[in-house]
C-alpha positions as CSV (number, residue, x, y, z in Angstrom):
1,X,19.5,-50.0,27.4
2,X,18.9,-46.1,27.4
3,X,21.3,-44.1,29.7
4,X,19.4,-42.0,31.9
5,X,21.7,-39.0,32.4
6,X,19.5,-36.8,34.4
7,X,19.5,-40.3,36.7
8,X,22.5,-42.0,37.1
9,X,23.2,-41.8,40.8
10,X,20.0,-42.9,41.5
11,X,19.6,-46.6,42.1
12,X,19.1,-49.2,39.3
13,X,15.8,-50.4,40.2
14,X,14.7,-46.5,40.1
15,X,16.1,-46.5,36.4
16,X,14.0,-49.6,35.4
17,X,11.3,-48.0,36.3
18,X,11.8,-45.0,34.3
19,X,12.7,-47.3,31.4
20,X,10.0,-49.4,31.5
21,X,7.5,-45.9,31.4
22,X,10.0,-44.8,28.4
23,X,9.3,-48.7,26.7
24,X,5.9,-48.6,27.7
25,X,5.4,-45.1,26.4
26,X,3.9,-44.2,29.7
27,X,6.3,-41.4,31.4
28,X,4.8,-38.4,29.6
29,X,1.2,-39.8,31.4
30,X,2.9,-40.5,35.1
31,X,4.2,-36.7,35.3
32,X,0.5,-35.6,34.1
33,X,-1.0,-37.6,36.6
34,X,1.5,-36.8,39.4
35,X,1.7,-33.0,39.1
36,X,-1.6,-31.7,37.1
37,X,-1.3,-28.2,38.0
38,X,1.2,-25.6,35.4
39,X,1.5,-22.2,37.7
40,X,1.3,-18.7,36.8
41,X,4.2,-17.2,37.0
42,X,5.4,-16.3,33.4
43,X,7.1,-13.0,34.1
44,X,10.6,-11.8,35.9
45,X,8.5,-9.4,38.1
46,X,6.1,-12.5,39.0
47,X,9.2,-14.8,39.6
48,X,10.5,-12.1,41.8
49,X,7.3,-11.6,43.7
50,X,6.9,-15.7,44.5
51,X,10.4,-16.1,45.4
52,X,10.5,-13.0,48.0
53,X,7.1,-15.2,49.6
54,X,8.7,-18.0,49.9
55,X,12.1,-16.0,51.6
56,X,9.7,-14.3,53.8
57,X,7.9,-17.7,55.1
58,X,10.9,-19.6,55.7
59,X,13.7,-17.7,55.5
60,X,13.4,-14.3,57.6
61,X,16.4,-13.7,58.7
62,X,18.6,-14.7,55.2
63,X,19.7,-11.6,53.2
64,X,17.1,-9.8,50.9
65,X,17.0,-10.8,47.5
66,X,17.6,-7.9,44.9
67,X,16.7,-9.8,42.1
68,X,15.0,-12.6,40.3
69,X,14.4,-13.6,36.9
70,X,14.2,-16.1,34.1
71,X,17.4,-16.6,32.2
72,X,16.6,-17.9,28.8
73,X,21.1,-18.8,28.7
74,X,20.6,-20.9,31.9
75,X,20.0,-24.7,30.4
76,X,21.1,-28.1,30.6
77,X,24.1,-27.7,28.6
78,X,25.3,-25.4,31.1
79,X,24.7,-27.8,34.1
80,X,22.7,-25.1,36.0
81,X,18.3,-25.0,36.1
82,X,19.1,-22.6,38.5
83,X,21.6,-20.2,40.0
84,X,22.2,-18.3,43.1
85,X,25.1,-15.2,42.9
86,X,26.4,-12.9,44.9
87,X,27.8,-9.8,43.3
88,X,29.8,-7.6,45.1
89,X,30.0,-3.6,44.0
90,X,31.8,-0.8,45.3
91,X,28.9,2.1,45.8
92,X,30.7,5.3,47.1
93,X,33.1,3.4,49.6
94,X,30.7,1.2,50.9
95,X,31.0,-2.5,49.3
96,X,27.4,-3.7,48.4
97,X,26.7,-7.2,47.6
98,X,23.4,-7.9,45.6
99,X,22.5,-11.4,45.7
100,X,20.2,-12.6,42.7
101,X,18.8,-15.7,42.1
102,X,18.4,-16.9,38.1
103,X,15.6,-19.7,37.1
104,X,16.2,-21.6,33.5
105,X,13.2,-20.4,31.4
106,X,12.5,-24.0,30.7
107,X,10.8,-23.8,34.1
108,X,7.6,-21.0,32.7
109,X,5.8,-24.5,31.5
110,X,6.9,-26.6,33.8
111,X,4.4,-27.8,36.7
112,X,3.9,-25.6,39.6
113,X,6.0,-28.0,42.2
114,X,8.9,-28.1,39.6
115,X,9.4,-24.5,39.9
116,X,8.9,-24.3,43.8
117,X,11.4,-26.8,43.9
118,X,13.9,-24.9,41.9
119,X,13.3,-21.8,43.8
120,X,13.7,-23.3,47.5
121,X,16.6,-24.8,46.0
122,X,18.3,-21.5,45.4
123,X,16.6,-19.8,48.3
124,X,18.2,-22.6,50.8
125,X,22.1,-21.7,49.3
126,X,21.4,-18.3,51.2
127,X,21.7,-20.1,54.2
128,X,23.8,-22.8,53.3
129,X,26.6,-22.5,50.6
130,X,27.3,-26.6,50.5
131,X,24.8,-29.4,49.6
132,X,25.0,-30.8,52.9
133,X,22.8,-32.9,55.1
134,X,21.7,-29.1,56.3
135,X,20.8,-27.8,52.7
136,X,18.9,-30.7,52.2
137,X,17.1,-30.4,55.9
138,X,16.4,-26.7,54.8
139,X,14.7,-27.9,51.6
140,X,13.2,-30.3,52.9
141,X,11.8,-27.5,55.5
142,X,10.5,-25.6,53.4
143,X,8.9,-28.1,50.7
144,X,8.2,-31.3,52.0
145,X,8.8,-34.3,49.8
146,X,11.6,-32.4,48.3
147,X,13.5,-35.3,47.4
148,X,10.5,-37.2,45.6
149,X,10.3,-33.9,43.8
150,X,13.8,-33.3,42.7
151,X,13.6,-37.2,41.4
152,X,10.4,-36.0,39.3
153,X,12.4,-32.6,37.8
154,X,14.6,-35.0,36.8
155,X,12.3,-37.6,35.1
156,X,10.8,-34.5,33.6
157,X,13.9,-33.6,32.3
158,X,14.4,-37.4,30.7
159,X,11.0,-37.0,29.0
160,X,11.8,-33.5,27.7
161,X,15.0,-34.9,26.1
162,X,12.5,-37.5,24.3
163,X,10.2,-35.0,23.1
């Protein structure tokens, strides 16, 4: 049986399923056919620009964002496809905290709903530091069908393991 480790606390008849795609040779085709579209954003500057949009639809009031990019270290050995940080500096007595958000580079060829998923992701812990039932309303705000989608990443994670 393979061990789905992008999967395991999902339930077993979920993991079947992806099996069954893996025995069947078929996962590669389901992700094609489920999210067709790669986006456009290949650069730290475009990144920057699509994440501010997204602050400034849903998330008005959270703090501004001073900086975005793709972080070629950030990977699955790490743990992390994303991160969110908050560094404070000392600027001529004042205390200054920059808050940055950092995207694993895998994501430039991933599908367009992968990355949007990544990003509210990240976007929703300036609101909410826990992943609690109001993280998950927040993403869910501001992507529906976030959950279906974060199921996907993962998938798409399985399959890029295969590759």
């Amino acid at each position: 049986m393979t061990v789905l480790k992008y999967l395991q606390a999902y339930p077993a008849t979920l993991q079947d399923q992806v099996r069954q795609l893996i025995a069947d040779d078929r996962l590669g085709e389901y992700l094609d056919r489920r999210y067709p579209d790669k986006h456009g954003v290949q650069s730290d500057k475009a990144l920057y620009t699509y994440a501010l949009d997204l602050k400034q639809e849903y998330l008005r009031n959270a703090p501004a964002i001073d900086k975005v990019l793709f972080d070629n270290r950030l990977d699955l050995t790490h743990r992390a496809l994303g991160l969110h940080t908050t560094i404070s500096r000392v600027q001529g007595g004042k205390l200054k905290a920059k808050k940055e958000i950092r995207i694993a580079s895998l994501f430039k060829e991933a599908p367009s709903e992968f990355l949007k998923m990544i990003v509210v992701h990240e976007l929703a812990h300036f609101k909410e530091s826990d992943h609690n039932k109001a993280f998950y309303k927040l993403c869910e705000h501001m992507l529906p069908g976030y959950h279906q989608v974060e199921f996907d990443v993962r998938v798409y994670l399985t399959w890029r393991d295969l590759q």
